[in-house]
PDB file of N, CA, C and O in Angstrom, chain B, residues numbered from 101:
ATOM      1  N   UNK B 101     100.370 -88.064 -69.575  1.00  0.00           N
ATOM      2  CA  UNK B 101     101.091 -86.862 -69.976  1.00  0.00           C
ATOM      3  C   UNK B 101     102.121 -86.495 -68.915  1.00  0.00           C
ATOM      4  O   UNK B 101     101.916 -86.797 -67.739  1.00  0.00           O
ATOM      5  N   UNK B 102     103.268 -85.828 -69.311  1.00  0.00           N
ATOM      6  CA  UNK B 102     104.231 -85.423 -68.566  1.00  0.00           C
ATOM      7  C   UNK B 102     103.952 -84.360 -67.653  1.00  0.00           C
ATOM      8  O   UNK B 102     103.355 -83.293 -67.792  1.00  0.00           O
ATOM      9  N   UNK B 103     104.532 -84.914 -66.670  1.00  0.00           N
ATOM     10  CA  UNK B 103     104.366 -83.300 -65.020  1.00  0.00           C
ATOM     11  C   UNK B 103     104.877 -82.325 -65.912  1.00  0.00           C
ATOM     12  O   UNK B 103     103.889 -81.706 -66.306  1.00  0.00           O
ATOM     13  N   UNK B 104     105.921 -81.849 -66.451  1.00  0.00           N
ATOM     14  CA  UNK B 104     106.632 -81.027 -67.199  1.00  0.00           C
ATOM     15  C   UNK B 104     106.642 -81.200 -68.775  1.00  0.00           C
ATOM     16  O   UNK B 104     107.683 -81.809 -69.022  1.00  0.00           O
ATOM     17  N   UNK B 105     106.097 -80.995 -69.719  1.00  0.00           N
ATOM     18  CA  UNK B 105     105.962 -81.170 -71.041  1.00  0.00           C
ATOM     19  C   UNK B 105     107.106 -80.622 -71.805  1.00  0.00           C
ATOM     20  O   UNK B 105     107.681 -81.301 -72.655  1.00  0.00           O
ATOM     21  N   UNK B 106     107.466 -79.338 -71.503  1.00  0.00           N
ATOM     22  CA  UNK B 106     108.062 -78.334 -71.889  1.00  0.00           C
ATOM     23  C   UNK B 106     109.605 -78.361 -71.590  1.00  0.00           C
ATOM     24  O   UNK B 106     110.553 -77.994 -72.284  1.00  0.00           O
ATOM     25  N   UNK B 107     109.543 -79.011 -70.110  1.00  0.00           N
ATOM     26  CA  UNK B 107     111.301 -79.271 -69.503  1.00  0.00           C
ATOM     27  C   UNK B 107     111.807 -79.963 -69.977  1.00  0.00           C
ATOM     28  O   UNK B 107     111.429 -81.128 -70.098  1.00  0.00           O
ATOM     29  N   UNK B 108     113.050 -79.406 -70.504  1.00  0.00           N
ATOM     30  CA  UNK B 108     114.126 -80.534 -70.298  1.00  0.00           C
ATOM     31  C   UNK B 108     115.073 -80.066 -69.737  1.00  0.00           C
ATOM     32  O   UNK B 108     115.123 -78.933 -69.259  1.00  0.00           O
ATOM     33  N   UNK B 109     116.446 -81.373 -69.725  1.00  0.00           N
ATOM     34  CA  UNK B 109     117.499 -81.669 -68.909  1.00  0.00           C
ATOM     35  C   UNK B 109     118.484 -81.786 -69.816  1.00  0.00           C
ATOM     36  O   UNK B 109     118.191 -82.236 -70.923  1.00  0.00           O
ATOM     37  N   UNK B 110     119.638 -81.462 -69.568  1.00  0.00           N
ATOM     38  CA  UNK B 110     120.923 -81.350 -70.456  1.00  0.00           C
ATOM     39  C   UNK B 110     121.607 -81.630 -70.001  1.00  0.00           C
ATOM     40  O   UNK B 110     121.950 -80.845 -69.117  1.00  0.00           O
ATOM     41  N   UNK B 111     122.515 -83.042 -70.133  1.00  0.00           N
ATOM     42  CA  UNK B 111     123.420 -83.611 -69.195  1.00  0.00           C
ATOM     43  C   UNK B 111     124.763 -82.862 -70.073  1.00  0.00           C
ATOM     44  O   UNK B 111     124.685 -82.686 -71.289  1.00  0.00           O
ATOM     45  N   UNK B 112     125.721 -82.546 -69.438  1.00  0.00           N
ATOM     46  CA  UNK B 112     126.901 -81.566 -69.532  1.00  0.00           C
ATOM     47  C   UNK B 112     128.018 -82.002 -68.860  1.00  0.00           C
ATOM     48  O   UNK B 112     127.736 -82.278 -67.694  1.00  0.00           O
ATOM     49  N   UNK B 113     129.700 -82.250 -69.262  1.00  0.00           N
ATOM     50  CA  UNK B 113     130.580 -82.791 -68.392  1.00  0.00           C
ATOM     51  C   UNK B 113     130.156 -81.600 -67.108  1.00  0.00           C
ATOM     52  O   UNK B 113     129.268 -80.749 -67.168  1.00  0.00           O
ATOM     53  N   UNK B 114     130.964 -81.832 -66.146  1.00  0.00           N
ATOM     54  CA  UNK B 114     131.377 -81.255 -65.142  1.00  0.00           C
ATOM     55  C   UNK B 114     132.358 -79.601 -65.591  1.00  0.00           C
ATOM     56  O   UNK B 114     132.384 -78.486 -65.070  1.00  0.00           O
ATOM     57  N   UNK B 115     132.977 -80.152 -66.671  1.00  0.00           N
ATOM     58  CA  UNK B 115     133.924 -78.891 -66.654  1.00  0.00           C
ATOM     59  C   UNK B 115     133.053 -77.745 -67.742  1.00  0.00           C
ATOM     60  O   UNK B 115     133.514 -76.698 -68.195  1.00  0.00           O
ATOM     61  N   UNK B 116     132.212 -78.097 -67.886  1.00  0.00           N
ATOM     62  CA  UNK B 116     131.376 -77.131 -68.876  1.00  0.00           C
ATOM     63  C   UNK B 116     130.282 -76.498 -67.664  1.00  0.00           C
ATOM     64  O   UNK B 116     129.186 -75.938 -67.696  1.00  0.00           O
ATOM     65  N   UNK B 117     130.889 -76.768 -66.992  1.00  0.00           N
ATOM     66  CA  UNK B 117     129.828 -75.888 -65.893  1.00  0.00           C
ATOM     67  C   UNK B 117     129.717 -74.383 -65.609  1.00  0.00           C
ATOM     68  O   UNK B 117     128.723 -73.710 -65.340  1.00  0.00           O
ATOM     69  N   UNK B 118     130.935 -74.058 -65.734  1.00  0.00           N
ATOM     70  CA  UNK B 118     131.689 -72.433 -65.729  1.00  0.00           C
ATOM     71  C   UNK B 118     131.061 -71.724 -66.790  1.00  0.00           C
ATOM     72  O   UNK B 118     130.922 -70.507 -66.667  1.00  0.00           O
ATOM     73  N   UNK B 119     130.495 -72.543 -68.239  1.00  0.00           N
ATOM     74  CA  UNK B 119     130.399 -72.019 -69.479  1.00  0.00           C
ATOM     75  C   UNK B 119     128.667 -71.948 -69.286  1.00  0.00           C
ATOM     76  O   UNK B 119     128.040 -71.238 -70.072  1.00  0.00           O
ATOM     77  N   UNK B 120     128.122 -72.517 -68.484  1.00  0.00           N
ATOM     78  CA  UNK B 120     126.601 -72.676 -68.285  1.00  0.00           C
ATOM     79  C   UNK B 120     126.327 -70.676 -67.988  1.00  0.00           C
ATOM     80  O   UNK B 120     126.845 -70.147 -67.004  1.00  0.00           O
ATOM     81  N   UNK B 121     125.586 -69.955 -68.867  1.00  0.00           N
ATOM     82  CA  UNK B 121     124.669 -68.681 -68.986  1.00  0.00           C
ATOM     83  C   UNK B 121     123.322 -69.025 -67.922  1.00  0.00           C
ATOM     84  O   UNK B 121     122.292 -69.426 -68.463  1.00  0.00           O
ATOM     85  N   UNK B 122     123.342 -68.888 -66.628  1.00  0.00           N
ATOM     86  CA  UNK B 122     122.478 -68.946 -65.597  1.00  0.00           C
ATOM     87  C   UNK B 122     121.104 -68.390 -65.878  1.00  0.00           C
ATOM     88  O   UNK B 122     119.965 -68.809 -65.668  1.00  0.00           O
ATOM     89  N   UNK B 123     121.543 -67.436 -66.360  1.00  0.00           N
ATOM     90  CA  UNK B 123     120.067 -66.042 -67.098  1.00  0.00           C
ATOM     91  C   UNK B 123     119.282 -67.338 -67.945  1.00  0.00           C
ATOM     92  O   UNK B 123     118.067 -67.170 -68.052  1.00  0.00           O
ATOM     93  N   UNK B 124     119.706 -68.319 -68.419  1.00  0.00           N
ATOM     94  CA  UNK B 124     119.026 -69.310 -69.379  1.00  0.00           C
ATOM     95  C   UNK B 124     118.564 -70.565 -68.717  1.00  0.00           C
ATOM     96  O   UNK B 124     117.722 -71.141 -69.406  1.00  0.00           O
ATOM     97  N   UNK B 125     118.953 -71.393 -67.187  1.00  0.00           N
ATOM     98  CA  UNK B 125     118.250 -72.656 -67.107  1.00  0.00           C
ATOM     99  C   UNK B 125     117.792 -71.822 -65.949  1.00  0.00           C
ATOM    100  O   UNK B 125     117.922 -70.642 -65.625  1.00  0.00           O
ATOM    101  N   UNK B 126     117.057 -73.153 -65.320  1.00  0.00           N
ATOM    102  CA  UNK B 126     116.015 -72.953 -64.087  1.00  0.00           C
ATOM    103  C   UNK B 126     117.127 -72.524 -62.651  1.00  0.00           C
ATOM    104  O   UNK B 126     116.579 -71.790 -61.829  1.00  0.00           O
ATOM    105  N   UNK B 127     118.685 -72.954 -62.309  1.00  0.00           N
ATOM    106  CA  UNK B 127     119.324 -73.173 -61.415  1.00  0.00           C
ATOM    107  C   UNK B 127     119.942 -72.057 -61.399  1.00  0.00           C
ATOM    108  O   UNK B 127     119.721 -71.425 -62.432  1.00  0.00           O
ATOM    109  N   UNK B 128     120.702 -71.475 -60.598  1.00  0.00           N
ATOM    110  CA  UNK B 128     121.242 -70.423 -60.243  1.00  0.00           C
ATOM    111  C   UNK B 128     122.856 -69.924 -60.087  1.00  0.00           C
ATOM    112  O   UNK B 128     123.360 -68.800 -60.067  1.00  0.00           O
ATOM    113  N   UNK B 129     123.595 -71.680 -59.957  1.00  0.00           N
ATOM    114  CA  UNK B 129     124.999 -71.311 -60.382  1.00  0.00           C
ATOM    115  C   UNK B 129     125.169 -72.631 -60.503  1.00  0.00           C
ATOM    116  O   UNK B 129     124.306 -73.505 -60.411  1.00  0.00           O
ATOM    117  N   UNK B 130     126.499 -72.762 -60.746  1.00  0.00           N
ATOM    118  CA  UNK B 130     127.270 -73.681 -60.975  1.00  0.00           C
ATOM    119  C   UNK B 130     127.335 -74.810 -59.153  1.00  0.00           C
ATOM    120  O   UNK B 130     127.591 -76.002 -58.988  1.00  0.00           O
ATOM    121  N   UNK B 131     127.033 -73.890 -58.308  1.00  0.00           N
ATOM    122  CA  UNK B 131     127.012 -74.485 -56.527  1.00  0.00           C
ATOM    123  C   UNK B 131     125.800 -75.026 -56.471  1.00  0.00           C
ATOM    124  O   UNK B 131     125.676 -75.801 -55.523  1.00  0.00           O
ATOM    125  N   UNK B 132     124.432 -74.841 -57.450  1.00  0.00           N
ATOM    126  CA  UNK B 132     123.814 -75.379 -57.265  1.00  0.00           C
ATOM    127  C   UNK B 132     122.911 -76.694 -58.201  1.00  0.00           C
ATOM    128  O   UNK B 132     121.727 -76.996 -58.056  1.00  0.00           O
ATOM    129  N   UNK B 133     123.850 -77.269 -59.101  1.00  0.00           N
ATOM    130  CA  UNK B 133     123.698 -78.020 -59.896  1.00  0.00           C
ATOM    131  C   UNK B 133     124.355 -79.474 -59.366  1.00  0.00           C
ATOM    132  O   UNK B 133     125.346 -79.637 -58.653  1.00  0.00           O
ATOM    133  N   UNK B 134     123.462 -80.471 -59.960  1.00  0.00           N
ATOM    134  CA  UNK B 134     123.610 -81.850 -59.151  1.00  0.00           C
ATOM    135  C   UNK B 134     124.762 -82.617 -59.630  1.00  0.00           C
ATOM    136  O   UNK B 134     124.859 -82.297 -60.814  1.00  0.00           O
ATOM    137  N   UNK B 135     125.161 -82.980 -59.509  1.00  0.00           N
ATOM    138  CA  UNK B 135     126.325 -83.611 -60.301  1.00  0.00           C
ATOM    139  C   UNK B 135     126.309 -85.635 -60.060  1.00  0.00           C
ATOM    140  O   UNK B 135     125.786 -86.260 -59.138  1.00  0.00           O
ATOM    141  N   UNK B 136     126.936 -86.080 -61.039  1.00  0.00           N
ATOM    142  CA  UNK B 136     127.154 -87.877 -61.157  1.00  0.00           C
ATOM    143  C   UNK B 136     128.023 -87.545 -59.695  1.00  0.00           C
ATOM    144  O   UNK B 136     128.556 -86.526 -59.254  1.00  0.00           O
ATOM    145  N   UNK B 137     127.847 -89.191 -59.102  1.00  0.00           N
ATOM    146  CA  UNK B 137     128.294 -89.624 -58.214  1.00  0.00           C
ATOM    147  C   UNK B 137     129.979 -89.679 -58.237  1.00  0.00           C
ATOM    148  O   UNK B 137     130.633 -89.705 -57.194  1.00  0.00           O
ATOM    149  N   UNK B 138     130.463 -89.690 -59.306  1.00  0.00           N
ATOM    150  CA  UNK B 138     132.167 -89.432 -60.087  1.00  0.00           C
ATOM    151  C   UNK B 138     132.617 -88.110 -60.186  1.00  0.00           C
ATOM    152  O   UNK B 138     133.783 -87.805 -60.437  1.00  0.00           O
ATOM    153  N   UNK B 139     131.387 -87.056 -59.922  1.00  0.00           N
ATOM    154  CA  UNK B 139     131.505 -85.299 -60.277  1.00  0.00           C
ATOM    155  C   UNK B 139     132.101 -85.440 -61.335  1.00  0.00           C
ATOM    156  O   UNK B 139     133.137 -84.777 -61.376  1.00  0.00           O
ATOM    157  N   UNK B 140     131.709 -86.519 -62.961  1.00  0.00           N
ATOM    158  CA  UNK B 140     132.176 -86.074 -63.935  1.00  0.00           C
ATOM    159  C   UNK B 140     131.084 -85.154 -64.741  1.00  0.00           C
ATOM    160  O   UNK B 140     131.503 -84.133 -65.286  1.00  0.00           O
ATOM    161  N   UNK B 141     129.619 -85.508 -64.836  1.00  0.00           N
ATOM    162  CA  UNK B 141     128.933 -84.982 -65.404  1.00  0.00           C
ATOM    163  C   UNK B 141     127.506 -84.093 -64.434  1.00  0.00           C
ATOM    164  O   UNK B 141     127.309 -84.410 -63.261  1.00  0.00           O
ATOM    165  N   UNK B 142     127.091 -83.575 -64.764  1.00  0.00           N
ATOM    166  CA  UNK B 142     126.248 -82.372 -64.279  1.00  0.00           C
ATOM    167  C   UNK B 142     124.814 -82.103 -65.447  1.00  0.00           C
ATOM    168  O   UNK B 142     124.858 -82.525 -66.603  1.00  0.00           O
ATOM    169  N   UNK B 143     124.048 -81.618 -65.088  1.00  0.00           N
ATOM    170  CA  UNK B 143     123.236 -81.248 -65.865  1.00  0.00           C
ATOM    171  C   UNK B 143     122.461 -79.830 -65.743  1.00  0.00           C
ATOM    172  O   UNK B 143     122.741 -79.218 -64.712  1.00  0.00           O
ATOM    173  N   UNK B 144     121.381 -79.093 -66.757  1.00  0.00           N
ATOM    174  CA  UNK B 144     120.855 -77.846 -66.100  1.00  0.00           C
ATOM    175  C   UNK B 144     119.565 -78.337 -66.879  1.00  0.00           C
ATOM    176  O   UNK B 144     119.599 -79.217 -67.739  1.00  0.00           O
ATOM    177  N   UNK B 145     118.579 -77.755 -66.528  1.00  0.00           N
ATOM    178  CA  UNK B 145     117.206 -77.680 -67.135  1.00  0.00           C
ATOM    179  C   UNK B 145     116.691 -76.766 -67.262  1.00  0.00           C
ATOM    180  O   UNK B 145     117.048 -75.833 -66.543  1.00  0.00           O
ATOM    181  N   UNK B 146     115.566 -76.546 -68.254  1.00  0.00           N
ATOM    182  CA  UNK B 146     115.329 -75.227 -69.168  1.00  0.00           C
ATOM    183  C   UNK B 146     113.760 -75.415 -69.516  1.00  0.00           C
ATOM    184  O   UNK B 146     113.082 -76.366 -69.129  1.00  0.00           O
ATOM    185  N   UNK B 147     113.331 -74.407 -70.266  1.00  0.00           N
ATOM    186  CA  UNK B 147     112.207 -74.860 -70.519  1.00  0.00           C
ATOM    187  C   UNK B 147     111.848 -74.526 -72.355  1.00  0.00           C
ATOM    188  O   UNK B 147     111.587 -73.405 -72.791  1.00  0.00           O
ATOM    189  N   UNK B 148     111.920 -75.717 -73.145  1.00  0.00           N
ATOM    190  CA  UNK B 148     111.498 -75.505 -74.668  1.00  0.00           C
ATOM    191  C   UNK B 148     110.295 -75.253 -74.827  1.00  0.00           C
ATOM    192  O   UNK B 148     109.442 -75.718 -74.071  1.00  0.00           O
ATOM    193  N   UNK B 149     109.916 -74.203 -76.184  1.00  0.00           N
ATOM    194  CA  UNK B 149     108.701 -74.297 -76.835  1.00  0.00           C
ATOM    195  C   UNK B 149     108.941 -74.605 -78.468  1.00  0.00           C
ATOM    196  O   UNK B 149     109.648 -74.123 -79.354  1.00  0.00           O
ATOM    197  N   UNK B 150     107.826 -75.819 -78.348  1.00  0.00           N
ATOM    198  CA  UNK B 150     108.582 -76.205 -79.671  1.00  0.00           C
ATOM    199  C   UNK B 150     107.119 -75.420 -80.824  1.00  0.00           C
ATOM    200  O   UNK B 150     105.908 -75.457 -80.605  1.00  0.00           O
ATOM    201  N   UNK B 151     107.828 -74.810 -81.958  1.00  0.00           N
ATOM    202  CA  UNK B 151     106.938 -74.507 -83.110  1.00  0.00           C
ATOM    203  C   UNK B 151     106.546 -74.885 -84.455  1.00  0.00           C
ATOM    204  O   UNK B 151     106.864 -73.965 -85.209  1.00  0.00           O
ATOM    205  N   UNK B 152     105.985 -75.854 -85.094  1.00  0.00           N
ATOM    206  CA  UNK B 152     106.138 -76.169 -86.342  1.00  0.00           C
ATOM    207  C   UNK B 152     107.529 -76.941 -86.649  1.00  0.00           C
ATOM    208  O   UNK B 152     108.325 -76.812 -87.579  1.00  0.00           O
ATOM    209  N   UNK B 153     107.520 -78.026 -85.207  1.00  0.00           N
ATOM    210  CA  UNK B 153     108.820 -78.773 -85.351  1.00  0.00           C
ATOM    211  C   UNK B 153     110.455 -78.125 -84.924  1.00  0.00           C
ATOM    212  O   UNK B 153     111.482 -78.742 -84.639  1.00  0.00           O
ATOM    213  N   UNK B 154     110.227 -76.834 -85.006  1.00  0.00           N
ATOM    214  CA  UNK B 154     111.123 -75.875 -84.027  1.00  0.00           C
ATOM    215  C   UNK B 154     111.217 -75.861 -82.996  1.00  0.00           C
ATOM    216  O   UNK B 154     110.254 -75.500 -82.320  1.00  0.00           O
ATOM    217  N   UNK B 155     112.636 -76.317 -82.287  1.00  0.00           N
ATOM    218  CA  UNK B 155     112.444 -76.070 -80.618  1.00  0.00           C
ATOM    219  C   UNK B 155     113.424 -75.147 -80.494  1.00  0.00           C
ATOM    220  O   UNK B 155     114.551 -75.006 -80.967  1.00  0.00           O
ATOM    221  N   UNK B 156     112.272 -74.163 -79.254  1.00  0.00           N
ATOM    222  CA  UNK B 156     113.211 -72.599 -78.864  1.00  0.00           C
ATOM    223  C   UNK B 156     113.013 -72.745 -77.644  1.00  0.00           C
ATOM    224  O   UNK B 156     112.001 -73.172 -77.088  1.00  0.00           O
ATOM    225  N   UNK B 157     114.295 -72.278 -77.056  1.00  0.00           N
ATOM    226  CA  UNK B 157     114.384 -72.187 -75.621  1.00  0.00           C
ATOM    227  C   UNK B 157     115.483 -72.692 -75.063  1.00  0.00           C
ATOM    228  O   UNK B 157     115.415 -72.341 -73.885  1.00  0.00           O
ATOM    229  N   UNK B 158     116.580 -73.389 -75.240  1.00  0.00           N
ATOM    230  CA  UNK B 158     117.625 -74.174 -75.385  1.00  0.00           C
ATOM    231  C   UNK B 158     118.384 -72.866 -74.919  1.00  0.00           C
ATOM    232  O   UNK B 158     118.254 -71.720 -75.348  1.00  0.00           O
ATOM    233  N   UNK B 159     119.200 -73.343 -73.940  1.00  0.00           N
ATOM    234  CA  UNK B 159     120.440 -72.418 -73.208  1.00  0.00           C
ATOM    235  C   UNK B 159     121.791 -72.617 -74.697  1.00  0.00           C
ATOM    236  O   UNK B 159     121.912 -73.490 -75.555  1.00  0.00           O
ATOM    237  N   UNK B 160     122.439 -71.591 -74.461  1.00  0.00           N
ATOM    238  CA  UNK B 160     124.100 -71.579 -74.918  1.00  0.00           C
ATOM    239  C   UNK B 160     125.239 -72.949 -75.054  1.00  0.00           C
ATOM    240  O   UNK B 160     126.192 -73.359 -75.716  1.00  0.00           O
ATOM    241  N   UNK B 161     124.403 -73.264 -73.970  1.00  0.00           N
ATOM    242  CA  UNK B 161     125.538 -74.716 -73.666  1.00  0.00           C
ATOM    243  C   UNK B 161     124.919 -75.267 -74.065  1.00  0.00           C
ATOM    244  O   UNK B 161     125.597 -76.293 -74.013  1.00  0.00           O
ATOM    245  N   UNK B 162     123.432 -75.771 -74.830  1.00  0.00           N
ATOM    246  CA  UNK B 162     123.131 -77.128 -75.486  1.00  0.00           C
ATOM    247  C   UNK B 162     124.303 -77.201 -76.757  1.00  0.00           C
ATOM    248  O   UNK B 162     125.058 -76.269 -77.038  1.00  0.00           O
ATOM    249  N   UNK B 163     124.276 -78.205 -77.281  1.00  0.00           N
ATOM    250  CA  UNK B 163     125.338 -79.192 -78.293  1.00  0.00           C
ATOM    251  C   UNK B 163     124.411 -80.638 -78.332  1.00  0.00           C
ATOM    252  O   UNK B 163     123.938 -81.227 -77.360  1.00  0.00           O
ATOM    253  N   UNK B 164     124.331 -80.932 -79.479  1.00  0.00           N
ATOM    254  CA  UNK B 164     124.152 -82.030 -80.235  1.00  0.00           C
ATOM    255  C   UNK B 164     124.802 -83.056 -79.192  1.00  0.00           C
ATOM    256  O   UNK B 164     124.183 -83.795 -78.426  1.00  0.00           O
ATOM    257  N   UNK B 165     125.988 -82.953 -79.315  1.00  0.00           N
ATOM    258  CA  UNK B 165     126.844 -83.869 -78.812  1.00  0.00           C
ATOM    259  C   UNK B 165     126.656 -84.486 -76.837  1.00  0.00           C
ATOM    260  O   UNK B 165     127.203 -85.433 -76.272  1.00  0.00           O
ATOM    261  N   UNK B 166     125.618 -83.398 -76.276  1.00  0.00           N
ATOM    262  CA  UNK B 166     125.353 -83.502 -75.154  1.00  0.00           C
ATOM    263  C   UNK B 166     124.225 -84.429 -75.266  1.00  0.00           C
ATOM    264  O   UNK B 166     123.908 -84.672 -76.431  1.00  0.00           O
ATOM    265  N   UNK B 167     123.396 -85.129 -74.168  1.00  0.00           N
ATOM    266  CA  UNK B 167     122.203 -85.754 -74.258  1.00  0.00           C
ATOM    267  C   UNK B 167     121.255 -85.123 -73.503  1.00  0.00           C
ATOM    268  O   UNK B 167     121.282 -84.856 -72.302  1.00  0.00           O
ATOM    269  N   UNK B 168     120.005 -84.808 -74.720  1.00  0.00           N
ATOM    270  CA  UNK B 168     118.956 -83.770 -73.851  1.00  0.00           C
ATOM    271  C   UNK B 168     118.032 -84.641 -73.312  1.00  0.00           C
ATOM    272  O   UNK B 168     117.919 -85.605 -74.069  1.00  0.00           O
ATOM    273  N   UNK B 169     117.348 -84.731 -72.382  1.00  0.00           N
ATOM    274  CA  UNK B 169     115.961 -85.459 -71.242  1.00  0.00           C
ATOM    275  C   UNK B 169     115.122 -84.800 -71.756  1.00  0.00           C
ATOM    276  O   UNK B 169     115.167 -83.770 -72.428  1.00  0.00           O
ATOM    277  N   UNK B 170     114.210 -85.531 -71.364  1.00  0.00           N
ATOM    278  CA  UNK B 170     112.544 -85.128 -71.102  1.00  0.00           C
ATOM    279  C   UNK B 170     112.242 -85.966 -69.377  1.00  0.00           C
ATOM    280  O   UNK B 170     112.692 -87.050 -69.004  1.00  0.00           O
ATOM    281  N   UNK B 171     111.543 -85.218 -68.782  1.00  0.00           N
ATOM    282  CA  UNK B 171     111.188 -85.616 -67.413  1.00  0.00           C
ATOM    283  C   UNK B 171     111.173 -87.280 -66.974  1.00  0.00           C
ATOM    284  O   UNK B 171     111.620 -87.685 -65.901  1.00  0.00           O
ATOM    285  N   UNK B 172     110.487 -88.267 -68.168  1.00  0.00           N
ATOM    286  CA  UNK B 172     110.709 -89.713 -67.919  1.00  0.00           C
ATOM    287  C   UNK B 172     112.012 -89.701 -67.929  1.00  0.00           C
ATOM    288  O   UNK B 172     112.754 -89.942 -66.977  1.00  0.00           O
ATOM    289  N   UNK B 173     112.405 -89.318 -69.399  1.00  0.00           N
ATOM    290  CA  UNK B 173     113.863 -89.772 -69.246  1.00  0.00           C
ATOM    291  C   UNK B 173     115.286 -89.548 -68.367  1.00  0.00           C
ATOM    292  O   UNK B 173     116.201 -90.351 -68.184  1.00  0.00           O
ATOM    293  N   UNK B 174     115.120 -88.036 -67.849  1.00  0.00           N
ATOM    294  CA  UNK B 174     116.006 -87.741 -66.895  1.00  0.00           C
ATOM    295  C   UNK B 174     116.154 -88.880 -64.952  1.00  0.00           C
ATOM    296  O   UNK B 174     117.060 -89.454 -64.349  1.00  0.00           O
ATOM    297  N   UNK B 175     114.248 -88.554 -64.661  1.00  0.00           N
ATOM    298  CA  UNK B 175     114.054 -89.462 -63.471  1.00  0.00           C
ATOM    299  C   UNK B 175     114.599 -91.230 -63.535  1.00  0.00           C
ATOM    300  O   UNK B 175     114.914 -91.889 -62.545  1.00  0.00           O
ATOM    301  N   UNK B 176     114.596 -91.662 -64.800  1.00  0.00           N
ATOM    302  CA  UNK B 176     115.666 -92.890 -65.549  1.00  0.00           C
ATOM    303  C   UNK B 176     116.807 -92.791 -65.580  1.00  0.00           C
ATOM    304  O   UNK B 176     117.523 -93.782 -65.725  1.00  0.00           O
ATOM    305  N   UNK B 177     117.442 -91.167 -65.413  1.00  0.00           N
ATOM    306  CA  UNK B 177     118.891 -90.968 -65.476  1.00  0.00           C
ATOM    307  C   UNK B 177     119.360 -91.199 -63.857  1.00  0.00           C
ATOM    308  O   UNK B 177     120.450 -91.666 -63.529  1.00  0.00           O
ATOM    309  N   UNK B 178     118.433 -90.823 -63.048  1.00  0.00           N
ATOM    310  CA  UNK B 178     119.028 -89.966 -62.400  1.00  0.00           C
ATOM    311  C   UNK B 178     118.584 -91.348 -61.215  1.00  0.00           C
ATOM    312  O   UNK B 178     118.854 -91.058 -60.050  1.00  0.00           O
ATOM    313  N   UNK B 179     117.970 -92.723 -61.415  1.00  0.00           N
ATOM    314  CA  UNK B 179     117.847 -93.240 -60.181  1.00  0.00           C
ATOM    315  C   UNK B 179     119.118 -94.689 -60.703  1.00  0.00           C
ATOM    316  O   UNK B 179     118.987 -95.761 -60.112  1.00  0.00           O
ATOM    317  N   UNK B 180     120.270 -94.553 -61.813  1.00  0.00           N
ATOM    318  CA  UNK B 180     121.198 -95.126 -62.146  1.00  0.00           C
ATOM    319  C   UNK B 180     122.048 -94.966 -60.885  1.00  0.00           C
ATOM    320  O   UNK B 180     121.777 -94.146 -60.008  1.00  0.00           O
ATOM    321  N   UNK B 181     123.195 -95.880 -60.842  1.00  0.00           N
ATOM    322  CA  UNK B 181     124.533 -96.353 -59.592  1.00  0.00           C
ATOM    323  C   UNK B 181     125.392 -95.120 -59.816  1.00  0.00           C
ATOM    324  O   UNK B 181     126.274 -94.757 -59.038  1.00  0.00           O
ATOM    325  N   UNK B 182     124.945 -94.297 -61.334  1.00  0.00           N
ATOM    326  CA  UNK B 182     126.362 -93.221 -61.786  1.00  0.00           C
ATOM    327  C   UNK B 182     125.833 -92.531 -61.269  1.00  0.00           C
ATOM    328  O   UNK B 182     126.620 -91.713 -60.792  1.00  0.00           O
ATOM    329  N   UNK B 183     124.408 -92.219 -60.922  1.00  0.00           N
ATOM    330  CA  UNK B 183     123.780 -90.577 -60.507  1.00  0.00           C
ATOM    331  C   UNK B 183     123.261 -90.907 -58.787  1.00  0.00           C
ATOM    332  O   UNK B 183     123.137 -90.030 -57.933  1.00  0.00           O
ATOM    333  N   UNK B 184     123.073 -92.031 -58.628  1.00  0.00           N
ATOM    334  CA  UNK B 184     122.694 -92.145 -57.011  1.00  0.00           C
ATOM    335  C   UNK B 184     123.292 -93.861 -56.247  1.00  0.00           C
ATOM    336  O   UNK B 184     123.198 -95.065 -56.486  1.00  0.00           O
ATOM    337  N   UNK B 185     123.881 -92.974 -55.289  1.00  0.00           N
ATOM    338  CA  UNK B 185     124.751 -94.188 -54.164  1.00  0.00           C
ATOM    339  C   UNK B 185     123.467 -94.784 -53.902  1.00  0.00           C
ATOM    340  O   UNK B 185     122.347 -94.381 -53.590  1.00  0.00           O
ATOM    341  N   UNK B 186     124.132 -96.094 -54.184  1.00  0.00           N
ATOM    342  CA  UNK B 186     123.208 -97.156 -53.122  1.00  0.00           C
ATOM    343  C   UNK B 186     122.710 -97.163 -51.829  1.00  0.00           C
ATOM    344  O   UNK B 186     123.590 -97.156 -50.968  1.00  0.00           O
ATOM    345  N   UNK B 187     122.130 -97.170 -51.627  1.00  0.00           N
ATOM    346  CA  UNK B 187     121.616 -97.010 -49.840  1.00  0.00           C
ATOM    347  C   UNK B 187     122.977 -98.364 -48.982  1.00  0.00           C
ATOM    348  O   UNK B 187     123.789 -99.018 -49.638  1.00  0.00           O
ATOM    349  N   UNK B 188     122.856 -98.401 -47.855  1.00  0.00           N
ATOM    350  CA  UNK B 188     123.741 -98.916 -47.163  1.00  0.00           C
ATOM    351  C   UNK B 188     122.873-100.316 -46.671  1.00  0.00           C
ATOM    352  O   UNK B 188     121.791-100.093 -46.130  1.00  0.00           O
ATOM    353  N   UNK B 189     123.239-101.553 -46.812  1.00  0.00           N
ATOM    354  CA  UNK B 189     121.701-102.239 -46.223  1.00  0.00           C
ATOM    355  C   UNK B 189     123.014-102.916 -44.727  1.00  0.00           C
ATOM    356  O   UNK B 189     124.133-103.428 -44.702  1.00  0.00           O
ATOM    357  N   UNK B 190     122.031-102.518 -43.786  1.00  0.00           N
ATOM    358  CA  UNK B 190     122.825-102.819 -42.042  1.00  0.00           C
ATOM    359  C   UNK B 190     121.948-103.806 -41.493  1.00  0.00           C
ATOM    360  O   UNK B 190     122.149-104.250 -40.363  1.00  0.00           O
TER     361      UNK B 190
END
């Protein structure tokens, strides 16, 4: 079972960051959200409860068109070349 059942992650360009309603994910501004290694895309996380196939809890800025995580899937996002520099091998 998942550390977080309930979390997810909402990957978001970069410029939709301004439009992110803070009162709604876990992070606190726009200074403190992680961004791709390109600073094109960004993400926020939230917490759903889903009801009878209903999921509530979803910030302002979710869209279809964005791609939502679940905890496997984000930690899969996020150890990619787009979301983390390679270490340096000396």
């Amino acid at each position: 079972m998942s550390r977080f059942p309930n979390r997810r992650w909402l990957v978001i360009p970069a410029s939709e960051a301004a439009n992110v309603d803070f009162n709604q994910v876990l992070e606190s501004s726009a200074d403190s959200l992680r961004y791709s290694i390109d600073e094109s895309l960004t993400f926020v996380k939230y917490e759903i409860t889903e009801v009878e196939g209903t999921v509530y809890g979803r910030p302002s800025i979710y869209n279809e068109d964005y791609t939502e995580y679940d905890h496997a899937g984000i930690l899969e996002l996020l150890a990619t070349e787009a979301w983390t520099a390679p270490l340096d091998e000396e």
